[in-house]
C-alpha positions as CSV (number, residue, x, y, z in Angstrom):
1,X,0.1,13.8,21.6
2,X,3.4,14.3,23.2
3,X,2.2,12.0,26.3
4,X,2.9,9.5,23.7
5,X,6.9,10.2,23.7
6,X,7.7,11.6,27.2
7,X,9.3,9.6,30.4
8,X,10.2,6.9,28.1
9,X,12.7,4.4,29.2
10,X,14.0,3.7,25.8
11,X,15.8,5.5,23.3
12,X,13.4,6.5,19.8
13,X,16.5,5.5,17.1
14,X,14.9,8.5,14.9
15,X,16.7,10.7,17.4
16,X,19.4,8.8,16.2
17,X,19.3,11.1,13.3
18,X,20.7,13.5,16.0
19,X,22.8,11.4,17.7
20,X,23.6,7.9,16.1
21,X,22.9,4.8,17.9
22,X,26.6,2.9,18.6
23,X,26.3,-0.7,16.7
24,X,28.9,-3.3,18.0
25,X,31.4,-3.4,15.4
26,X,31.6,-6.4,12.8
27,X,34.7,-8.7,12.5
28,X,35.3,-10.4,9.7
29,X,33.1,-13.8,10.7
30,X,30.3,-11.4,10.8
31,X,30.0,-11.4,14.3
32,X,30.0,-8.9,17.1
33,X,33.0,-7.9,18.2
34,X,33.9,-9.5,21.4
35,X,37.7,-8.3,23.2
36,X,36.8,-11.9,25.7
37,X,36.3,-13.9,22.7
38,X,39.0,-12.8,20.9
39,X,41.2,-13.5,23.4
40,X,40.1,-16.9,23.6
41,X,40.5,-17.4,20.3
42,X,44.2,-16.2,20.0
43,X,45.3,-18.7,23.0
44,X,43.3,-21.5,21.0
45,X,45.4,-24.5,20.3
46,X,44.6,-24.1,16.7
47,X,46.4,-20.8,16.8
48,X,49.7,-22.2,16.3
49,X,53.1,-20.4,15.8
50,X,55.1,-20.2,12.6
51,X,57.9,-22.3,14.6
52,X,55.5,-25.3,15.5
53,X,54.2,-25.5,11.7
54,X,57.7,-26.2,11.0
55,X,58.2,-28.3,13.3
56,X,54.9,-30.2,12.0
57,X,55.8,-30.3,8.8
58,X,58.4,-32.3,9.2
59,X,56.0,-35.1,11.4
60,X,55.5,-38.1,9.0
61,X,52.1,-37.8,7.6
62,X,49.4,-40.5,8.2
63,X,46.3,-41.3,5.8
64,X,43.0,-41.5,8.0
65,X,41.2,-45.1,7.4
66,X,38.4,-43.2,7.3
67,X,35.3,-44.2,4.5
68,X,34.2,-42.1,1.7
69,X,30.0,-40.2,2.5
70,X,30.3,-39.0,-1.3
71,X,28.7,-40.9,-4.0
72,X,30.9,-43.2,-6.3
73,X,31.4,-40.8,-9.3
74,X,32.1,-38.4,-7.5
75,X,34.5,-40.9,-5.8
76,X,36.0,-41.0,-9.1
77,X,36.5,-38.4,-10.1
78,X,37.4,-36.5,-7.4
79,X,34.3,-33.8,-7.5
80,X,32.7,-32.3,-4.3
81,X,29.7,-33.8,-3.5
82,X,26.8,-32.8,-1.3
83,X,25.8,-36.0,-0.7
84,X,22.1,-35.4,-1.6
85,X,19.6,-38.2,-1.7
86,X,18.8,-39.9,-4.3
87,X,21.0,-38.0,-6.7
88,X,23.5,-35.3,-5.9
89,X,23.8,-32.3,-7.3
90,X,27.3,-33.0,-8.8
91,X,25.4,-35.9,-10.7
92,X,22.5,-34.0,-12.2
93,X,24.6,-31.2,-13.1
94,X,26.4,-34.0,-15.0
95,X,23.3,-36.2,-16.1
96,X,25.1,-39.2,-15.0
97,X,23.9,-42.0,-12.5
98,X,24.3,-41.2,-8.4
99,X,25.0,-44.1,-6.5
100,X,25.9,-44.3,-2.5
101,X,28.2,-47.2,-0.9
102,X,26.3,-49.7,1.1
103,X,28.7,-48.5,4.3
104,X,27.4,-44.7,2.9
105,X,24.3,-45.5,3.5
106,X,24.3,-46.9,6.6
107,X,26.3,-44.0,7.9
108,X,23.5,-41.4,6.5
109,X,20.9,-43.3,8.2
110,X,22.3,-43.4,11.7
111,X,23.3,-39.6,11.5
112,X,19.4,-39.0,10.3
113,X,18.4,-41.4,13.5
114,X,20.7,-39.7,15.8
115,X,19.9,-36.4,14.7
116,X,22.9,-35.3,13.9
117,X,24.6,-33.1,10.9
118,X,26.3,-35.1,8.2
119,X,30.1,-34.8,8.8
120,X,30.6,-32.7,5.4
121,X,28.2,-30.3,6.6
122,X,28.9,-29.2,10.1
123,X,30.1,-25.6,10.1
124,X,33.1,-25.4,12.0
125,X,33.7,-23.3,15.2
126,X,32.7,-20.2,15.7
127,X,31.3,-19.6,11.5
128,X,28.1,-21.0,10.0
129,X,27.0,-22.5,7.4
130,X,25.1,-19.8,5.2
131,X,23.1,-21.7,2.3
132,X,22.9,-19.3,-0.9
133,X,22.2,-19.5,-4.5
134,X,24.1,-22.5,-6.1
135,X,26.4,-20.7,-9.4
136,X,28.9,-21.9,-11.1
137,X,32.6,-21.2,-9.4
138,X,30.3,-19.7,-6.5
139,X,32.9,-17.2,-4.1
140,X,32.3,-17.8,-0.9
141,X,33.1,-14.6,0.4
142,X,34.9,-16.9,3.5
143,X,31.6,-18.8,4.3
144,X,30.9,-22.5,3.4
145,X,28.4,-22.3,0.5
146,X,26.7,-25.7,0.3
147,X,25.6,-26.6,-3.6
148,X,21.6,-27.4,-3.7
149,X,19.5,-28.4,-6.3
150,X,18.6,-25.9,-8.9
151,X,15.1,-24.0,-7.8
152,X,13.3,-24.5,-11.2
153,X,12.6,-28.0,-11.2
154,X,14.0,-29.7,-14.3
155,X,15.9,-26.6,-16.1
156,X,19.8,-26.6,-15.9
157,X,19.0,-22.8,-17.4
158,X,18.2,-21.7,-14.3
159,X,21.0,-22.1,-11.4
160,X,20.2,-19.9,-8.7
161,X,18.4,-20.7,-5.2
162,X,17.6,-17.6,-3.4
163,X,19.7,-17.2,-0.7
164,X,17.9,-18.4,3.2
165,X,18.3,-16.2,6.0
166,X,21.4,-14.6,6.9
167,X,22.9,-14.9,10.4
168,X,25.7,-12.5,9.1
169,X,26.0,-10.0,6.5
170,X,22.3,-8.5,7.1
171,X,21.0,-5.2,5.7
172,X,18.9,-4.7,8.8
173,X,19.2,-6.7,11.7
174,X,22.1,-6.7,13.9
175,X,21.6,-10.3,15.6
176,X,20.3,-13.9,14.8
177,X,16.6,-13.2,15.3
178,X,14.8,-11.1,13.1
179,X,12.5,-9.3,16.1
180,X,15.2,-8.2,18.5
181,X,13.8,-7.5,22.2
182,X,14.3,-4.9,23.6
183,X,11.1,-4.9,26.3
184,X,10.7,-6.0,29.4
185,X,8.0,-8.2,30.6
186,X,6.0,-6.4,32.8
187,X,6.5,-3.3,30.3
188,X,2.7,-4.4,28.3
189,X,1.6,-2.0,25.5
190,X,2.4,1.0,27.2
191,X,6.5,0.4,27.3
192,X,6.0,0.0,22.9
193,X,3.7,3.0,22.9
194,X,6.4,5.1,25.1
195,X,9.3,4.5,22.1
196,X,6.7,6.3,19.2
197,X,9.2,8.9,17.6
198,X,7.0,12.9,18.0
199,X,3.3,12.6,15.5
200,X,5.4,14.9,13.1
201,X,8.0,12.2,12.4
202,X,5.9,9.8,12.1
203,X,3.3,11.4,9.6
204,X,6.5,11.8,7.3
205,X,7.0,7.9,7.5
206,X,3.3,7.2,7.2
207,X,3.2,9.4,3.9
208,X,6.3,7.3,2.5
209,X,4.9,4.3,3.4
210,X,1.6,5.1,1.0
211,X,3.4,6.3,-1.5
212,X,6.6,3.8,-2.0
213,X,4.8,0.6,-0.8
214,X,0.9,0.9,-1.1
215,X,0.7,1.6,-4.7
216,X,1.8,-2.4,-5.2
217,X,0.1,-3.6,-2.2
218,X,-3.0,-2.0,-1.8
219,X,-4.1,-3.6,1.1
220,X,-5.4,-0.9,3.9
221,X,-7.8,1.0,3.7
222,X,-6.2,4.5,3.9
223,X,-9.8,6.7,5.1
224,X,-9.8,3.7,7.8
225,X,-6.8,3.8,8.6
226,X,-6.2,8.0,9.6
227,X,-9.8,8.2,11.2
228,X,-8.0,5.2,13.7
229,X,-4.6,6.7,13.4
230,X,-5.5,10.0,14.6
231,X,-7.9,9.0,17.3
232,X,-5.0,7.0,18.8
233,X,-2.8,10.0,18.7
234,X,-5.4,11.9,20.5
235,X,-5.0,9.5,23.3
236,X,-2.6,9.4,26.2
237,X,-0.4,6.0,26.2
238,X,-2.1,4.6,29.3
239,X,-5.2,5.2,28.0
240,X,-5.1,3.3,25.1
241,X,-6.9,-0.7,25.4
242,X,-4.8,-3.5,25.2
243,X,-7.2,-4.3,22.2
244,X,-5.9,-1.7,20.3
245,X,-2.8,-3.8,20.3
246,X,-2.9,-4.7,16.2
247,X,-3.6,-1.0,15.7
248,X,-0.2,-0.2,17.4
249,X,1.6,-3.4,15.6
250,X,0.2,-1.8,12.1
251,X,1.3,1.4,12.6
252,X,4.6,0.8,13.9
253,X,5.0,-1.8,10.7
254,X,4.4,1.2,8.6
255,X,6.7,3.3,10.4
256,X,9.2,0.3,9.9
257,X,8.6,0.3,6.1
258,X,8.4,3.7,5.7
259,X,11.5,3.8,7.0
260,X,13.0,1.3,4.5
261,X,12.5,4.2,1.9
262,X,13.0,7.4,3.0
263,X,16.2,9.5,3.0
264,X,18.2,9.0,6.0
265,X,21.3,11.2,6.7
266,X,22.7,7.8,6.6
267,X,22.8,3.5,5.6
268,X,23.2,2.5,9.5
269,X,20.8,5.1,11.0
270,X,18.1,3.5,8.5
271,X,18.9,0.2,9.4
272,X,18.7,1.3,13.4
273,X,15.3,2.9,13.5
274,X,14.1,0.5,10.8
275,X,14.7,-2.7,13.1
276,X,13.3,-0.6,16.3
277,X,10.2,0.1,14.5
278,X,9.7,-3.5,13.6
279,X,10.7,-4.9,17.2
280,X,8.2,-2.5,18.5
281,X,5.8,-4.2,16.4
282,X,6.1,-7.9,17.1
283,X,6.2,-6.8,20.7
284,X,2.4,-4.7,19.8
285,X,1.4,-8.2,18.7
286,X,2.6,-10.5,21.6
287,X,1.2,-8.0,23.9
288,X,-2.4,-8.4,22.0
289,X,-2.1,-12.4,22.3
290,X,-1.9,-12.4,17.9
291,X,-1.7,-16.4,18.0
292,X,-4.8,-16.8,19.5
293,X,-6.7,-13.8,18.5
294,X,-6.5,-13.5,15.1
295,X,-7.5,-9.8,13.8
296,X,-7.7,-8.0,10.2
297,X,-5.1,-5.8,11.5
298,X,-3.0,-8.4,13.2
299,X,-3.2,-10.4,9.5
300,X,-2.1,-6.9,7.6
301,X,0.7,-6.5,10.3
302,X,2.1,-9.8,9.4
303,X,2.2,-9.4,5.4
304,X,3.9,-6.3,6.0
305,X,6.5,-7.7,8.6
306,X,6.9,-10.8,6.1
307,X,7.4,-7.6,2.9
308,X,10.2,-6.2,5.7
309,X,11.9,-9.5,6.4
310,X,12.5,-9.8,2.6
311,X,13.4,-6.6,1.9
312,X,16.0,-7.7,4.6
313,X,17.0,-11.3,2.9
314,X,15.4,-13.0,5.6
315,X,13.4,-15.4,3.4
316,X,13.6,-18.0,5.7
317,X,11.9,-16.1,8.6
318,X,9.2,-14.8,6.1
319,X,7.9,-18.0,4.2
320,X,7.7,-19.4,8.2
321,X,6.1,-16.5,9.2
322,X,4.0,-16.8,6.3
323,X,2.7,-19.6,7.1
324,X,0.9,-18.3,10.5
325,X,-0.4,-15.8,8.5
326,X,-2.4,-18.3,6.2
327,X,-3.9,-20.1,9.1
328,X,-5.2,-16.9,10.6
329,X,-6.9,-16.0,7.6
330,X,-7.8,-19.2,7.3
331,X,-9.3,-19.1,10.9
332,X,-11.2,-15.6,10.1
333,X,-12.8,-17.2,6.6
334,X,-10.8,-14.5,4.5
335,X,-10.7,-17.7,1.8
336,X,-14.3,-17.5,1.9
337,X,-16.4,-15.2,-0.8
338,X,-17.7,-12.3,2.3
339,X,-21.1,-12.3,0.3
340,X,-22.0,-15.7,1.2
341,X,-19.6,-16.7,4.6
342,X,-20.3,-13.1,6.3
343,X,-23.5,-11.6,4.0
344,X,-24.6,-9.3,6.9
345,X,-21.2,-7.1,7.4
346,X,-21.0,-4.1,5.5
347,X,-19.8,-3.3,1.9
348,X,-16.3,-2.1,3.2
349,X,-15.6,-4.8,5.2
350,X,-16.3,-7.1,2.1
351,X,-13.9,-5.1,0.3
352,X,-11.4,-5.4,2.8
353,X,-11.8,-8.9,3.4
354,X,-11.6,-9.9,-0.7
355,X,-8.4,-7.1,-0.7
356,X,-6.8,-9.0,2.6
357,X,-7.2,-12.8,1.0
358,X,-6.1,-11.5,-2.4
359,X,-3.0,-10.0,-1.0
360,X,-2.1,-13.4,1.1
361,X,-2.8,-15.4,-2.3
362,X,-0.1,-13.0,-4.4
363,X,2.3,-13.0,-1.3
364,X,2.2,-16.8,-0.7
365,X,2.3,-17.6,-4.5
366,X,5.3,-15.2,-5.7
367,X,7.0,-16.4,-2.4
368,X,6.7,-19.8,-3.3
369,X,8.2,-19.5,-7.0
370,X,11.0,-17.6,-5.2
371,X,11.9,-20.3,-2.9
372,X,10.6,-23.5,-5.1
373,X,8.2,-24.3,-2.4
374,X,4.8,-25.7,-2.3
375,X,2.1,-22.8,-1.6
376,X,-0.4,-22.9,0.7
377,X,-2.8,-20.3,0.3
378,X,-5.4,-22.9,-2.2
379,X,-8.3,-23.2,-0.7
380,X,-10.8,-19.8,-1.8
381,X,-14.2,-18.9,-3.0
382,X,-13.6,-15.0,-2.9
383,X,-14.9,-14.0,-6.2
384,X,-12.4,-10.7,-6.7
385,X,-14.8,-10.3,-10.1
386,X,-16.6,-8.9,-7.3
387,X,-14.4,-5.8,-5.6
388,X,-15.4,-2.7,-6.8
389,X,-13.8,0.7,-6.8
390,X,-14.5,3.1,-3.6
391,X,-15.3,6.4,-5.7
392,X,-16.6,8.4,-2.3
393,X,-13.1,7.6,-1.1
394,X,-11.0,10.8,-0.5
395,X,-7.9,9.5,0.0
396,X,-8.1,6.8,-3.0
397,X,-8.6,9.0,-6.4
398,X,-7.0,6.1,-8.0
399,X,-9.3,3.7,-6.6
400,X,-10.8,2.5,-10.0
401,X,-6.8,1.9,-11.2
402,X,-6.3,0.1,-7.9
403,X,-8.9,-2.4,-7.9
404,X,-7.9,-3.3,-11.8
405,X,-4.1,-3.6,-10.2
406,X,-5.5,-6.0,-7.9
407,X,-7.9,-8.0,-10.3
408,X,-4.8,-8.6,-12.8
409,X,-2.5,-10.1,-9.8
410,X,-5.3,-12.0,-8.3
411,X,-5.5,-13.5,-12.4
412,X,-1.9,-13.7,-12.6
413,X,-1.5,-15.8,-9.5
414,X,-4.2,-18.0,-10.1
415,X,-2.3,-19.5,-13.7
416,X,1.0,-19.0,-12.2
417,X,-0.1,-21.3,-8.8
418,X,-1.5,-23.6,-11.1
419,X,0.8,-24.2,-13.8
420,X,4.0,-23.3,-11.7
421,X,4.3,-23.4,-8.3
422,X,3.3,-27.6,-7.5
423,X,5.6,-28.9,-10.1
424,X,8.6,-26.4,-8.8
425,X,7.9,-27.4,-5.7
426,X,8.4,-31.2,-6.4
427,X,11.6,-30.2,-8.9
428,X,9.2,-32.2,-11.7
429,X,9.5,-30.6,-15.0
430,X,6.9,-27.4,-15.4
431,X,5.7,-29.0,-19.3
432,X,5.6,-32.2,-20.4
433,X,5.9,-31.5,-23.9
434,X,6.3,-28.9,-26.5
435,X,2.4,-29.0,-27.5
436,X,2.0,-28.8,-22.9
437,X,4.5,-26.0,-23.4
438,X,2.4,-24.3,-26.1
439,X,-1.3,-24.6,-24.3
440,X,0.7,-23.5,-20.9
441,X,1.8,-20.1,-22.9
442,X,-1.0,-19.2,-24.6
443,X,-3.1,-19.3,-21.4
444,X,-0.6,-17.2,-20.0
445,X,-1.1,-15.1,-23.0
446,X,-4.7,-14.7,-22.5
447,X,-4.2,-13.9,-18.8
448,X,-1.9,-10.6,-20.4
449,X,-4.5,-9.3,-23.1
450,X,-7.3,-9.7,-20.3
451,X,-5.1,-6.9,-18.4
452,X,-6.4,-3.4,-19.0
453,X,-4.6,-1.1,-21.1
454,X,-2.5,0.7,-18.8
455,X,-0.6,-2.3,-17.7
456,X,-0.7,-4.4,-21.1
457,X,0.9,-1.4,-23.0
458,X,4.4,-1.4,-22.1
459,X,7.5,0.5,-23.5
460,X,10.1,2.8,-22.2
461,X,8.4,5.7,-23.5
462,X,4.9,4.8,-22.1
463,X,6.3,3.9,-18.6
464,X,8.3,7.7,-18.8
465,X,4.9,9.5,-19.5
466,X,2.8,7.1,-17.6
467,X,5.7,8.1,-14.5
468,X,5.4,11.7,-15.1
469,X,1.5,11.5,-14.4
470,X,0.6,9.2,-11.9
471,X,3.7,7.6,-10.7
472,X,1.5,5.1,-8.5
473,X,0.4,3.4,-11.6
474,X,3.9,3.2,-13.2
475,X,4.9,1.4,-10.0
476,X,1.7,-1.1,-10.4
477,X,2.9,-1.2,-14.3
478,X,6.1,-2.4,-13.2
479,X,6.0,-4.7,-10.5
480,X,2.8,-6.8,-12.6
481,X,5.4,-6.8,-15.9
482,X,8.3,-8.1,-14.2
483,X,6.3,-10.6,-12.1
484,X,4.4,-11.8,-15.6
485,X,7.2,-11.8,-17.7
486,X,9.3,-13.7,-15.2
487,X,6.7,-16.6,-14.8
488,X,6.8,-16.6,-18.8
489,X,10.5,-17.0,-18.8
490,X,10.1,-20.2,-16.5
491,X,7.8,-21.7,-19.1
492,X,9.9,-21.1,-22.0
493,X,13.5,-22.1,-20.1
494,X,12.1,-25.6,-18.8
495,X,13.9,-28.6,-20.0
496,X,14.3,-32.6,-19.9
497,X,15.0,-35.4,-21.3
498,X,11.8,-35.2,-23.5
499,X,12.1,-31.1,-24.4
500,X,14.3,-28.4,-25.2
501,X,14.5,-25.1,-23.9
502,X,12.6,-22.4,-26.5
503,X,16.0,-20.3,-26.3
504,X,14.4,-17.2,-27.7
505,X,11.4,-17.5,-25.9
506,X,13.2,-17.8,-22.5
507,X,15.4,-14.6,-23.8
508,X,12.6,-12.3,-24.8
509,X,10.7,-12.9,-21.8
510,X,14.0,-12.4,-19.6
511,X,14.4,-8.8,-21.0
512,X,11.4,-7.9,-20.3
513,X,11.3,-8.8,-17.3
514,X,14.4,-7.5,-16.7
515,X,13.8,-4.2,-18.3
516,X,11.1,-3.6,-15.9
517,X,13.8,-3.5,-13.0
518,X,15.8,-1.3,-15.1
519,X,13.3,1.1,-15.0
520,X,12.2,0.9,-11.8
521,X,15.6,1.9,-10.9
522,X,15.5,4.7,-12.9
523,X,12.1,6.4,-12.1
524,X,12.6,4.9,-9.0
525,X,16.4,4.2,-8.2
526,X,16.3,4.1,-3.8
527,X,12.6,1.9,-4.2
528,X,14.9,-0.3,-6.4
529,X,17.5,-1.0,-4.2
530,X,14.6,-1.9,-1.1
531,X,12.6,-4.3,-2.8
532,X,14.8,-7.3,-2.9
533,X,12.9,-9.7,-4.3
534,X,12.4,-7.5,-7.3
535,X,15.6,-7.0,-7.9
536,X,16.2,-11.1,-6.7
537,X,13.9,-12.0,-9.6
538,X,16.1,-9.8,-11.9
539,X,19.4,-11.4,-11.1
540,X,17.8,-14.4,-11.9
541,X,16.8,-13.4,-14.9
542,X,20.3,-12.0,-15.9
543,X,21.9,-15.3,-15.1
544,X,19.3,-16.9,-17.5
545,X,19.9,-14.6,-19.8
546,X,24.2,-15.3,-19.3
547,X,23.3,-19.0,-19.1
548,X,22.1,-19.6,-22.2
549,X,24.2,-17.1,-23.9
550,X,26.9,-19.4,-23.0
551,X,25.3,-22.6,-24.1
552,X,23.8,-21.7,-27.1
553,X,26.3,-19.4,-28.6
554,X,26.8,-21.5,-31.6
555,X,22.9,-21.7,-32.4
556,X,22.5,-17.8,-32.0
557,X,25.6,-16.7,-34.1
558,X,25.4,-13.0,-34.9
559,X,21.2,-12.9,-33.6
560,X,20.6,-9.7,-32.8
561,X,18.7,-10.9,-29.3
562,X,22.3,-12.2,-28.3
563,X,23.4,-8.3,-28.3
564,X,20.7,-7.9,-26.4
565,X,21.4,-10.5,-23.7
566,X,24.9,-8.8,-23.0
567,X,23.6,-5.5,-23.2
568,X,21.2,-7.0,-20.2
569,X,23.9,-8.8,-18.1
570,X,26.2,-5.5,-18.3
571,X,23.6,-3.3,-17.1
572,X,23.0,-5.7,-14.6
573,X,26.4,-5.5,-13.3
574,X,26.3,-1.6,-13.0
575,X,23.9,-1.7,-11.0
576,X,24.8,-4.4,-8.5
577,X,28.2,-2.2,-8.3
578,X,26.7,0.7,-7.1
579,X,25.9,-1.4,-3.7
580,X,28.9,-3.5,-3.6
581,X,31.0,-1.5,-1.8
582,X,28.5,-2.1,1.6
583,X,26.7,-5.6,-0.1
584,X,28.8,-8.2,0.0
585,X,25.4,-10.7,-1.9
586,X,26.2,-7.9,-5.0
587,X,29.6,-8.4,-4.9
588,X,29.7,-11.9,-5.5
589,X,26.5,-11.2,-7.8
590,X,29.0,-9.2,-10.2
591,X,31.8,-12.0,-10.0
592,X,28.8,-14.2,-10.9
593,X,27.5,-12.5,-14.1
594,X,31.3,-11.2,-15.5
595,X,32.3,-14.8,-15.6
596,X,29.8,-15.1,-18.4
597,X,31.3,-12.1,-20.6
């Protein structure tokens, strides 16, 4: 066992408990520092003296003949304009018509020929452009924030894109690419065995990772899992098949989210031996060929990498990355119902197959509501009617709970990716009518009373006892309330031309979505603050809530649901400030929401 950390060549970064890791210090671009570059910079033309501004300011001034990219109302009146075809965002904001000059037109089509960046949008030297969610009087925080078109289709109600990946300002990664490399390429799947921190370590990180993360995505097989986990400790590194490469990917994935939620002695250690763990495993699976040899364990790798990259705001990286994970289980028949496309294998492997596809069907829907992005993951015949609980299981007493967990999101993605997801995707309005509207929620309704009781019967007081007695299911609770509830809120907040939002339907759904983040921070408060696109989707649903506050204050009057909306946003806000001394995404989140109050 301790072959498996001796004469290594590379630092483990959980010693770095011990003795901290140095990270390159951040300037305020968000890059490395660099003493070279600096210096470059300072001696930079643009650098110029207080004496030769003077001196410029007193050249005469001459007007560039130079022709407008914007459209012509924004022309007018003197807006910004992002110069989005066929309407800017400027425009529908406004509801008014978006028209380009001839000569603007002409211009767009060479750059788009030519392949080059739109004037307006080229990020100037030495910063990029950082897309994030489009708000009203956004703070750029220094960075160029390009406006976009609102994620939710036809519904001004909602405003806010989730941010695409972050070259700067990143909880985890200290560099452009989400996998840094630190291996050499001779090294093979020995050099990634010889960083494993000592067995002891990494059982503690094992344990966190089933209990923080596979109460929600019950995925692996946990019996499975040690019988293969030990048996590989048992070995010495050199002794272990380059086929056992997805077995060393998935286990240094877990140590990488397992990381993610235990207690560190501090922030930057976490984020050290987090990002090490996770290199180590894309390096596991380039070393077992994963493109071309698709595995179960390769595919369960790869959800959990794509979990880690958006934990880390890298939701760019993970909806690609996504993507290869669809064709491989695509390529393996995952899709396909085991009892018919594989009828010989055995009764676990069924399970694990129909527990594998249903986890790729919740990822890839949820992440395509989050981004407004058409999903991929459609074409099935796994009957999950069909998964049944492992009672002889040892290290599942909750299996009976877990497969109900898993039948109720495999339901809940199924109406959501059919009533949501294609017409977000195409920005078309969700309902085309208040009677569409109607049929749309009561379906949604159905799907809800279909759920069994523990996670259909929802209050504070039930989620407190249900906590204090198996917290596993008042995690599953949780995360299936605030994903249903914030579906529900799309539904009632859509609006065009030919209906209105349901303003307290939209608001009740909110806070209950919303409430279910508030108490998963407080059973759960460090869980909280790691899953991001939990606490994404509640931001959302506090701007919502702030948005049509704002709009509709004259229609709610003294309504007591209006109390309740504040009430929301401000407890929002505390919580985004208890990060936003090291998060600059919260700190802008707060200047968001106050503007509201």
């Amino acid at each position: 066992m301790d072959s498996h950390v001796t004469a290594t060549k590379h630092p483990r970064p959980f010693d770095s408990i011990l003795q901290p890791t140095p990270v390159p210090s951040i300037n305020t671009n968000g890059h490395a520092f660099d003493p070279e570059h600096d210096a470059r910079e300072s001696n930079h033309p643009s650098h110029t003296s207080p004496a030769s501004d003077a001196s410029s300011s007193t050249r005469q001034i001459r007007r560039r003949n130079k022709p407008s990219l914007s459209c012509e109302t924004c022309t007018v009146k003197k807006t910004k304009c992002d110069r989005t075809r066929p309407a800017c965002f400027a425009c529908v904001k406004r509801k008014s018509e978006c028209h380009y000059s001839q000569l603007a037109d002409l211009i767009e089509e060479s750059h788009r020929a030519l392949g080059v960046e739109s004037p307006r949008k080229r990020a100037k030297s030495g910063t990029r452009t950082v897309p994030t969610f489009s708000t009203p009087n956004n703070e750029s925080n220094g960075m160029e924030l390009p406006d976009r078109k609102s994620s939710t289709g036809s519904s001004p109600m909602l405003l806010s894109n989730i941010p695409f990946s972050h070259g700067t300002g990143s909880n985890i990664f200290k560099s452009e690419h989400p996998f840094v490399n630190y291996w050499t390429a001779k090294g093979g799947l020995k050099e990634v065995i010889d960083v494993l921190p000592s067995k002891d370590q990494a059982d503690i990180l094992v344990a966190k990772y089933f209990e923080a993360v596979d109460p929600v995505y019950p995925m692996i097989h946990r019996e499975t899992f040690h019988r293969d986990y030990d048996i590989f400790w048992a070995q010495k590194p050199t002794d272990v098949p380059k086929k056992d490469g997805d077995l060393v990917a998935l286990i240094f994935v877990i140590l990488a989210m397992g990381t993610q939620f235990v207690a560190m002695p501090s922030r930057d250690q976490k984020e050290q031996t987090a990002e090490f763990h996770v290199s180590a495993s894309y390096q596991a699976l380039r070393v077992f060929s994963y493109l071309a040899r698709p595995s179960m364990r390769s595919i369960q790798t790869m959800i959990l990498l794509i979990y880690f990259l958006m934990n880390d705001n890298h939701a760019a990286d993970a909806f690609a990355f996504a993507g290869i994970v669809i064709r491989h289980a695509y390529a393996l028949g995952l899709n396909r119902e085991p009892s018919t496309f594989c009828p010989h294998t055995s009764p676990l492997e069924k399970q694990q197959r129909r527990k594998i596809w249903q986890a790729i069907y919740f990822q890839d829907t949820f992440l395509t509501i989050l981004l407004a992005l058409p999903p991929t993951a459609t074409h099935t015949d796994v009957r999950i009617a069909d998964l049944e609980p492992e009672m002889d299981n040892p290290f599942a007493p909750s299996a009976s709970t877990d497969v109900s967990y898993i039948s109720s999101m495999w339901y809940l993605a199924r109406i959501v990716q059919s009533t949501l997801c294609t017409p977000r995707s195409l920005n078309l309005p969700i309902c085309s009518s208040s009677s569409d509207r109607m049929r749309i929620v009561e379906s949604f309704h159905r799907i809800y009373t279909s759920f069994p009781n523990p996670f259909r019967t929802f209050s504070e007081a039930y989620i407190y006892d249900l906590a204090s007695r198996s917290k596993r299911l008042a995690r599953q609770t949780l995360f299936l309330t605030s994903n249903y509830f914030h579906c529900l809120m799309l539904v009632y907040a859509d609006q065009h031309a030919a209906l209105e939002c349901d303003v307290h339907g939209t608001l009740d759904a909110a806070h209950e979505a919303i409430n279910s983040f508030f108490l998963l921070h407080t059973l759960f408060e460090d869980e909280a603050r790691v899953w991001y696109h939990f606490s994404h989707r509640a931001f959302l649903e506090a701007q919502t809530i702030a948005e049509i506050l704002k709009n509709e204050s004259d229609r709610l009057g003294m309504d007591p649901i209006r109390m309740k909306g504040k009430n929301d946003i401000l407890r929002m806000i505390g919580i985004l400030q208890l990060s936003s001394d090291h998060d600059a995404q919260a700190r802008t989140r707060v200047s968001v929401l106050s503007q509201y109050l």
